[in-house]
C-alpha positions as CSV (number, residue, x, y, z in Angstrom):
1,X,4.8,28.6,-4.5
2,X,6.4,26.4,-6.7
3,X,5.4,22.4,-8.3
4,X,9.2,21.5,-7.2
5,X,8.6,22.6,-3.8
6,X,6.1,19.4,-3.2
7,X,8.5,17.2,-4.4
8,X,10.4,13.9,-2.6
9,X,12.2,10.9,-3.6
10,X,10.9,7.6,-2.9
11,X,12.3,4.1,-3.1
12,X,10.7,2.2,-6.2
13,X,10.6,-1.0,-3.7
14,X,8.0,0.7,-1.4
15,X,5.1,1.6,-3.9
16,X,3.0,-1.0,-3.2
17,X,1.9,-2.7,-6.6
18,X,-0.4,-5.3,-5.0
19,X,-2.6,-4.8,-2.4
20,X,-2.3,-6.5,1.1
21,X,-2.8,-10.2,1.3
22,X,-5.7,-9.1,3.7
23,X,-7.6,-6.0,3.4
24,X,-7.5,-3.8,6.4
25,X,-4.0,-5.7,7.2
26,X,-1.8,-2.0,6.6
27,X,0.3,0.3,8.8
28,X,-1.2,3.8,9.7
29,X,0.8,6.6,10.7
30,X,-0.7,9.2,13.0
31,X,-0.1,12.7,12.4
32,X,-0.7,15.2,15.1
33,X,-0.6,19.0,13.1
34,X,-0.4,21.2,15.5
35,X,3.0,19.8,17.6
36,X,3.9,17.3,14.2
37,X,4.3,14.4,16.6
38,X,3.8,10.9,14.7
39,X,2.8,7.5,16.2
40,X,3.4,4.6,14.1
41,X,0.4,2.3,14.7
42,X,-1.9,0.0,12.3
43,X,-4.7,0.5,10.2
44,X,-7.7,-0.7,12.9
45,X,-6.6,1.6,15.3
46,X,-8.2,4.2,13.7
47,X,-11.0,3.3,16.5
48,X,-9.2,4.6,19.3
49,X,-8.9,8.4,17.6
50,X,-12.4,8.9,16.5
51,X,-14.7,9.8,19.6
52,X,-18.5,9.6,19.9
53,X,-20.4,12.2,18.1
54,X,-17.5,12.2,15.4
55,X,-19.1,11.9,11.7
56,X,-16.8,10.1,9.7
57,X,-17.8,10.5,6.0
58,X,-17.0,7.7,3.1
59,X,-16.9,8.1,-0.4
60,X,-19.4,5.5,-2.2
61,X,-18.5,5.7,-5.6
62,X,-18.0,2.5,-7.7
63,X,-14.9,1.8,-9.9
64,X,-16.1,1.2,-13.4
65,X,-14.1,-1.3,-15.3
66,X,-13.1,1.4,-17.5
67,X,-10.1,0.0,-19.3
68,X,-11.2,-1.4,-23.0
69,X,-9.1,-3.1,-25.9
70,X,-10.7,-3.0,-28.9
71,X,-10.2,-4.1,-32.5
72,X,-10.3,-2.8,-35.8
73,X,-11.3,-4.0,-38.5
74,X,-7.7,-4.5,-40.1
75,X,-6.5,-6.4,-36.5
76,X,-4.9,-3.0,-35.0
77,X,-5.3,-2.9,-31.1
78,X,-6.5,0.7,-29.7
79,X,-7.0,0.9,-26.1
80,X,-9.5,3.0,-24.7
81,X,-10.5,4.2,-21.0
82,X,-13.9,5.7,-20.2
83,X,-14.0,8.9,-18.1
84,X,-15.6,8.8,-15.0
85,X,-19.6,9.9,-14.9
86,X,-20.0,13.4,-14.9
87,X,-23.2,14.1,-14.0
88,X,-26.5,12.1,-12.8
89,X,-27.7,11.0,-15.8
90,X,-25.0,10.7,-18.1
91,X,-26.0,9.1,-21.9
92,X,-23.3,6.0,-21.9
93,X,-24.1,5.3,-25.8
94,X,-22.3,8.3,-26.2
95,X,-19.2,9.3,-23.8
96,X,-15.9,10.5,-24.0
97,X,-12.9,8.2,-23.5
98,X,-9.0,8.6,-23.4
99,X,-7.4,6.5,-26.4
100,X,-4.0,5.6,-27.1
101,X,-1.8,5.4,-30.8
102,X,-4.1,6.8,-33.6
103,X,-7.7,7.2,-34.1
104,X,-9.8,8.8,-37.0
105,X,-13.5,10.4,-36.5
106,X,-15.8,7.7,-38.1
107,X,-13.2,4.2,-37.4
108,X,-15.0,1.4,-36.4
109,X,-14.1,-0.2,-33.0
110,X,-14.9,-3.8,-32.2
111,X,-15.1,-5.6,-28.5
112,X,-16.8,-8.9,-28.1
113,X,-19.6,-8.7,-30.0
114,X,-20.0,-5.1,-30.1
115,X,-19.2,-2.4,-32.5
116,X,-18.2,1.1,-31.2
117,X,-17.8,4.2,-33.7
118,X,-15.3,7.0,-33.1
119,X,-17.8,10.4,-33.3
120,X,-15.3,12.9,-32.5
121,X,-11.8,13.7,-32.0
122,X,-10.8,16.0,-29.0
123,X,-7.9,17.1,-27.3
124,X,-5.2,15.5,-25.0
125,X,-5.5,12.7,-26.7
126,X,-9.7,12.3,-25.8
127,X,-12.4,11.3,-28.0
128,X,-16.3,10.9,-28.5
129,X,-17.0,7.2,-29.0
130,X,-20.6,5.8,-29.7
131,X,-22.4,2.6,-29.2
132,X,-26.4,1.2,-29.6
133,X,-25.1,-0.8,-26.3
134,X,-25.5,0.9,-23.1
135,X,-20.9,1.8,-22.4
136,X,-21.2,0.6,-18.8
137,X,-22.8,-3.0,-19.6
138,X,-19.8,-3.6,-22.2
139,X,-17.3,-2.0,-19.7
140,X,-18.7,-4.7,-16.9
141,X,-18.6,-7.5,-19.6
142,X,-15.3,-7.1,-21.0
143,X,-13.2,-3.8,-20.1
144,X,-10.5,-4.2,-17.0
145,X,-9.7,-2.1,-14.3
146,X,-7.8,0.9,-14.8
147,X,-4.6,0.4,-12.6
148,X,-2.8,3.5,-12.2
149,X,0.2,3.1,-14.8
150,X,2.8,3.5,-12.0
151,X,1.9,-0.3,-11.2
152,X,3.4,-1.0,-14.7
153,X,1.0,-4.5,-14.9
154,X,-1.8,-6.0,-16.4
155,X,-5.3,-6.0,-13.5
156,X,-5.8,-9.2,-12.5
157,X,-9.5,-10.9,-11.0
158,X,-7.9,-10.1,-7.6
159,X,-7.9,-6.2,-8.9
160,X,-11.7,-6.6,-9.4
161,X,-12.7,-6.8,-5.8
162,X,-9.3,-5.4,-4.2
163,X,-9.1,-1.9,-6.6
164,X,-12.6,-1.3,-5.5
165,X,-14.1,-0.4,-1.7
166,X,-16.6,-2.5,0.9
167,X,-18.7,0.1,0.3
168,X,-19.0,0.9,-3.6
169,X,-22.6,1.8,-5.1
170,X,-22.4,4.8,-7.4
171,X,-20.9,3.4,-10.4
172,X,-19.0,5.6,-11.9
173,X,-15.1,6.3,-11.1
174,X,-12.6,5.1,-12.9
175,X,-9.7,5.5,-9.9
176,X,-10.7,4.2,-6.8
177,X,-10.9,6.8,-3.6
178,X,-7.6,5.1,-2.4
179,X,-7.7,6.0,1.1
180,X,-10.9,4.0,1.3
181,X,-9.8,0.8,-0.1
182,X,-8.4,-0.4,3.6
183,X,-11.6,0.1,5.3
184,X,-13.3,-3.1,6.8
185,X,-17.0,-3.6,7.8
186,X,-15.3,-4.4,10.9
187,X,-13.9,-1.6,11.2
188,X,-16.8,0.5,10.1
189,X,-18.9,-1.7,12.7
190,X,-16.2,-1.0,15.7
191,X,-16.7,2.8,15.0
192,X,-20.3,2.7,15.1
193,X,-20.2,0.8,18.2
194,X,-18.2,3.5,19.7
195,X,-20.9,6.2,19.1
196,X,-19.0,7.6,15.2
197,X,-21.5,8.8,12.6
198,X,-20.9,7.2,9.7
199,X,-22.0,9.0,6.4
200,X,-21.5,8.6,3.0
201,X,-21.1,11.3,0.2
202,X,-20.1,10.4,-3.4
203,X,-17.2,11.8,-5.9
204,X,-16.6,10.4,-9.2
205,X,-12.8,9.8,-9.0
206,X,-11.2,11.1,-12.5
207,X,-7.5,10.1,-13.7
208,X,-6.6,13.9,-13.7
209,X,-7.0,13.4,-9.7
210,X,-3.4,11.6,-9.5
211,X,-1.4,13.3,-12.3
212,X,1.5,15.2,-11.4
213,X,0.7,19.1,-12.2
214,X,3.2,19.9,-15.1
215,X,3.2,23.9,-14.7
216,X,5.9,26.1,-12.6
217,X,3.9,27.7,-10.6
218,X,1.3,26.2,-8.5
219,X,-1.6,28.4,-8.6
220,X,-1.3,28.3,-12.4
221,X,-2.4,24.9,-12.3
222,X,-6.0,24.3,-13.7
223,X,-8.0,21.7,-11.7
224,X,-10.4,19.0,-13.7
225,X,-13.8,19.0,-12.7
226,X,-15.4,15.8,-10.6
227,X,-19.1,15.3,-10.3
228,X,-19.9,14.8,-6.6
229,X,-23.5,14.2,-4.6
230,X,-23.8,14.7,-1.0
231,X,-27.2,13.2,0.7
232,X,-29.0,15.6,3.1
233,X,-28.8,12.7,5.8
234,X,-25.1,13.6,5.7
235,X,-25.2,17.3,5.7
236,X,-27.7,17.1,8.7
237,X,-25.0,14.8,10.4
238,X,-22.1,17.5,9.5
239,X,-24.5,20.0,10.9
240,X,-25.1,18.4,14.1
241,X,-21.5,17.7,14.7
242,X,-20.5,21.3,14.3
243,X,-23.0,22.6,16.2
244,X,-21.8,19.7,19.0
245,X,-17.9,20.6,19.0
246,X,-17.3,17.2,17.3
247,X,-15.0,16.5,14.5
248,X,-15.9,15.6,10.7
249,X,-13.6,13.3,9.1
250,X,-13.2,13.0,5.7
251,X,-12.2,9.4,4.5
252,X,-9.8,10.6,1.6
253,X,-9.3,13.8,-0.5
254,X,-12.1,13.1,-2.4
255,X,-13.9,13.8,0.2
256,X,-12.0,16.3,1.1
257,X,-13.0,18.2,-2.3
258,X,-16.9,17.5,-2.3
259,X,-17.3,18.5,1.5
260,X,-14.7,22.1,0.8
261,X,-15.7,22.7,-2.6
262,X,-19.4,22.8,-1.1
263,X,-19.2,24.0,2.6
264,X,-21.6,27.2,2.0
265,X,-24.2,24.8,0.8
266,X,-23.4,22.2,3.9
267,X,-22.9,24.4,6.7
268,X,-25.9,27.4,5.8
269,X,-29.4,26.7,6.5
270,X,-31.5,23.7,5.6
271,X,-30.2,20.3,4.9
272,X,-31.2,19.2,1.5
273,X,-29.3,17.2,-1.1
274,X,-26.7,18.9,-3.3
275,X,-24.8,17.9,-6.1
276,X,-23.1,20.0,-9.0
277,X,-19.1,19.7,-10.2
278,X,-16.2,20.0,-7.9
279,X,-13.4,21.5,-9.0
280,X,-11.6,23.1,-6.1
281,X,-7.9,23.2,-5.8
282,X,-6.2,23.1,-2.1
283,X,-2.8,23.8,-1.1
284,X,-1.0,25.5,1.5
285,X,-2.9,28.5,2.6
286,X,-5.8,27.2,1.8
287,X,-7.8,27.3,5.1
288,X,-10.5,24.8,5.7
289,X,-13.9,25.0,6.5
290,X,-15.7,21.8,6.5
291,X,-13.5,19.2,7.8
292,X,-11.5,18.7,11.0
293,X,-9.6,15.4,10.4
294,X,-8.7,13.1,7.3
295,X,-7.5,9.9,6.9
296,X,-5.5,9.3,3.7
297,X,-2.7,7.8,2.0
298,X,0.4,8.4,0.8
299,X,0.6,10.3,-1.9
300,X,2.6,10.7,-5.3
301,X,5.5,13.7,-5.5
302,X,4.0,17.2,-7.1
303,X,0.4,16.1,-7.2
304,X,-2.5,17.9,-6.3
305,X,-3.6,15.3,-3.4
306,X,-0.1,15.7,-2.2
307,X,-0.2,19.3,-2.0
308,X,-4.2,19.1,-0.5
309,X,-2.9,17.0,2.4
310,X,0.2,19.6,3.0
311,X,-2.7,22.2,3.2
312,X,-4.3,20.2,5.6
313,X,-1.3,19.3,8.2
314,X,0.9,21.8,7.3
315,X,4.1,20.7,4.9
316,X,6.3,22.1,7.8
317,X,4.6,18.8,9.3
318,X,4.2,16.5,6.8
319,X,7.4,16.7,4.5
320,X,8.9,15.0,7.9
321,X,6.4,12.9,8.6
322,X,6.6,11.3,4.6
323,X,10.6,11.0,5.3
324,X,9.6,9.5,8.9
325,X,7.8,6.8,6.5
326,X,9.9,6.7,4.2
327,X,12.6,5.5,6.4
328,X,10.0,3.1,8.4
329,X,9.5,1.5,5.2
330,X,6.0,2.2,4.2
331,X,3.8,1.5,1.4
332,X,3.0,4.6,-0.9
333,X,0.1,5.1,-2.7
334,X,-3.2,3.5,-3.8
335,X,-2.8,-0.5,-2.4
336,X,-0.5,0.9,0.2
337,X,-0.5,2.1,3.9
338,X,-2.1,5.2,5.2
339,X,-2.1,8.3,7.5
340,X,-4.8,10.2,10.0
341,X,-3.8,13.4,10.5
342,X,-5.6,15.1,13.3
């Protein structure tokens, strides 16, 4: 199975660069798997395919403002980004960040009024940056939101409350769980109504999650790890559903990975919380245990998401369904529309 085999051509015009004048206001196709029938419908109806006893299960993560431009002390510009929390109790006076143009172990850094020193070089362009001020509180105070760099612009104070979900809590993504950001509390309020679980699970979205894989061969592709926590309340929910012939549906493929990469531990005896580093890879063939349902978006050619959803719904079914979109004019991609495939 090849990287070229998961790839399409899209329109620039219909990658959606801004998010929707009102969240929630966004087209959803429905994809049926097993006949590959699609109904074009909006977002809110999402109600009308979940059914009581259904667990639908959100990730809570909470996009850090991760983007930083710093100063040295000769007036150079070096732009950092933080990567995402990788574990419960990370030390954010010393993390790793992504930097761009050069950098030499020992420069000094400077952003507002703080002084950050560069500890260790490492590869793919990655380094060890320290600071006596706690990372996150300077990232809140002064770094921007990482935009994916297909949006080719600057993050605006809009950004700030659009690139980030109803729901965020865990701090410590730095891409937002896309499918999620067109959830409402009206919406989540209309499903509960109707008798859906609502849970929550959290996965601390990494850049590597939307970058195209650059090898041949797919299953030569090495997948980035992603620290993930799923509550026991949720497991019990998952548990109960199963054991009910109800669905679980996953609210993105980030919750995709957590609930797949860890189905022995959710679907075998006790409920108790888990947590550990995800770093499962899904495509075609891949058969899946855990969930029944996912609603997503549209996804970027030859990525790993992309090729996770064509597990899911078969590409047979949704190679069509994207040129069904396509041609229906669409928004792709992290402020655009989205699809429930069922």
């Amino acid at each position: 199975m090849n990287t070229a085999d998961f790839h399409y051509s899209l329109p620039d015009d219909l990658i959606a660069t801004t998010p929707p004048t009102t969240r929630g206001n966004a087209r959803l196709l429905v994809l049926h798997k097993t006949s590959g029938k699609v109904e074009d419908r909006t977002y809110s109806d999402i109600v009308e395919y979940l059914e009581k006893g259904d667990v639908l299960v959100i990730n809570n993560t909470k996009v850090i403002k991760a983007r930083l431009l710093t100063t040295k002390p000769s007036g150079g510009k070096r732009e950092l980004v933080l990567v995402e929390k990788h574990g419960k109790h990370d030390d954010w006076h010393s993390h790793k960040v992504i930097y761009r143009k050069r950098l030499r172990e020992g420069d000094i850094l400077h952003i507002g009024n703080y002084q950050l020193v560069v500890k260790q070089l490492l590869d793919d362009g990655m380094a060890i940056i320290e600071s006596t001020k706690d990372l996150l509180e300077i990232a809140e105070e002064h770094g921007s939101v990482p935009l994916p760099p297909y949006m080719r612009r600057a993050a605006t104070k809009n950004d700030i409350e659009r690139y980030q979900t109803v729901f965020a809590k865990e701090q410590g993504s730095v891409a937002a769980p896309t499918a999620s950001l067109n959830m409402t509390h009206k919406t989540i309020e209309q499903l509960k109504a109707k008798g859906v679980v609502v849970a929550y699970a959290t996965l601390h979205v990494g850049l590597g999650t939307f970058l195209p894989i650059r090898v041949e061969n797919v299953a030569d592709h090495t997948m980035h790890k992603e620290y993930f926590e799923v509550p026991a309340a949720t497991i019990e929910a998952i548990q109960h559903a199963k054991q009910s012939g109800r669905r679980v549906v996953a609210l993105g493929t980030t919750v995709t990975r957590t609930l797949e990469y860890s189905h022995q531990q959710i679907l075998t005896g006790p409920a108790k919380t888990i947590s550990g580093e995800a770093d499962i890879f899904m495509y075609p063939g891949y058969k899946f245990k855990t969930i029944d349902a996912l609603l997503t978006n549209f996804h970027m050619p030859d990525s790993t998401v992309l090729m996770l959803t064509a597990a899911f719904a078969g590409w047979d079914n949704l190679k069509p369904a994207y040129k069904h979109a396509i041609a229906e004019r669409y928004k792709f991609f992290s402020y655009g529309d989205s699809m429930l495939i069922i």
